[in-house]
Every structure is written in C-alpha cells, then in structure tokens.
C-alpha positions in Angstrom: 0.0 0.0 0.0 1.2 3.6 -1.0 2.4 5.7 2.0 3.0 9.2 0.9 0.4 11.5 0.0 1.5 11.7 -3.7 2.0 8.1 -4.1 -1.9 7.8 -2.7 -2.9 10.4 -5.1 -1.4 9.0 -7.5 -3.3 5.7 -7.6 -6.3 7.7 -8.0 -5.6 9.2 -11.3 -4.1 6.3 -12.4 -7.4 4.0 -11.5 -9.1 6.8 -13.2 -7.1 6.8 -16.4 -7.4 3.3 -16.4 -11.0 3.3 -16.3 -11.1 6.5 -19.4 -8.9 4.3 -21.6 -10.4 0.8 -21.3 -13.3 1.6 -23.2 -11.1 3.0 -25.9 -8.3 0.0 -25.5 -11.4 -2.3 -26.3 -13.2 -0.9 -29.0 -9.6 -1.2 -31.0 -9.5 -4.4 -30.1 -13.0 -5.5 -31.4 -12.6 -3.8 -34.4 -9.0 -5.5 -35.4 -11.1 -8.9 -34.6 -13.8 -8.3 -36.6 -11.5 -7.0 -39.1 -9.8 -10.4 -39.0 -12.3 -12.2 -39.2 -13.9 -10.6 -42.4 -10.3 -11.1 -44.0 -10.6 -14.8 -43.5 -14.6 -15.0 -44.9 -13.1 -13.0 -48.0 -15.0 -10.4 -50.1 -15.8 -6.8 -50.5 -16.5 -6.1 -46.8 -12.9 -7.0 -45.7 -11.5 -3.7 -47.1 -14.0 -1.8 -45.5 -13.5 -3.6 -42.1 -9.6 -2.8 -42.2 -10.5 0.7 -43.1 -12.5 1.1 -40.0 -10.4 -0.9 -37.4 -7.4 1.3 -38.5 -9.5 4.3 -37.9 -10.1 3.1 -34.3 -6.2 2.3 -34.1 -5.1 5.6 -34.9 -7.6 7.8 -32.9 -6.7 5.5 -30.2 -2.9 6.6 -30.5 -3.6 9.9 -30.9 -5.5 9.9 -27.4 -2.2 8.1 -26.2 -4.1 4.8 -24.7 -1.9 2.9 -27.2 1.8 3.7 -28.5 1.5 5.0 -32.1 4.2 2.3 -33.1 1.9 0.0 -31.6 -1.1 1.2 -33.4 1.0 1.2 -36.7 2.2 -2.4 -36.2 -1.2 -3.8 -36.0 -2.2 -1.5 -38.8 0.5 -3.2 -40.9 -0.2 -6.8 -39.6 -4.2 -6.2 -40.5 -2.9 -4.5 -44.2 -0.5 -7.8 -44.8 -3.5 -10.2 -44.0 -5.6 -8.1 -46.3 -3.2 -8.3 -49.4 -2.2 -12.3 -48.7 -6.1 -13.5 -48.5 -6.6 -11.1 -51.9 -3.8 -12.4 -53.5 -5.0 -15.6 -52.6 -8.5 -15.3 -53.7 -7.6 -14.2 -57.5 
C-alpha cells in the first residue's frame, strides 16, 4: 500500500485513467477482430472492415491509450493479412 500522500494520489488518477482508456483500448480491439475475421470469410466487406479498425487504431494513439508504433504495427499486420487473403482469392 502507498504511504506518501502523492504516491496515494497517485493511484487515484491512475485508477481513473485506467477506467477513461479501457473503453477506448477495447473498441480497438474489437474492431482488429472483426476485421480479421472478415479477411478470413473474404470479399468486398474486408476492405472496409480494415479501413475502420485502422480508424479506431489511430484515434486510439492519438488519445495516447496505445503507442502509435503499436497502433502502426497492428495496422501493418491487418494490411498484410488483407493483401495475402486477396492475393489468394484471384
């Protein structure tokens, strides 16, 4: 348990923080699922999906509840699914 008076205030905003981002943190998340799992069904929708989920990546970033590399990384990992399963497809 904290025993300074900043280390108790501290916990506070972090809890509170923690609680403004989580909402944020799991929206990303459910999109880049969904997202995959349009890739792996195929068609027109899967572009779409990807467009959204890395809409939700970046504003997530940009509120600083993820890293931007990290945001960029999955961005790239979603875009690399996309192209393989195309490629695949024709």
């Amino acid at each position: 348990m904290a025993n300074t008076k900043s280390a108790i205030k501290a916990i506070r905003v972090s809890e509170r923080r923690r609680l403004r981002n989580k909402p944020v943190r799991t929206a990303a998340r459910s999109f880049v699922a969904r997202a995959k799992k349009v890739i792996e069904k195929g068609g027109a929708e899967a572009v779409e999906a990807v467009r959204q989920a890395a809409s939700v990546l970046d504003k997530a970033a940009q509120k600083g509840v993820i890293h931007k590399r990290t945001a960029a990384r999955r961005k790239s990992r979603l875009m690399k699914k996309l192209h393989a399963n195309q490629v695949g497809q024709k």
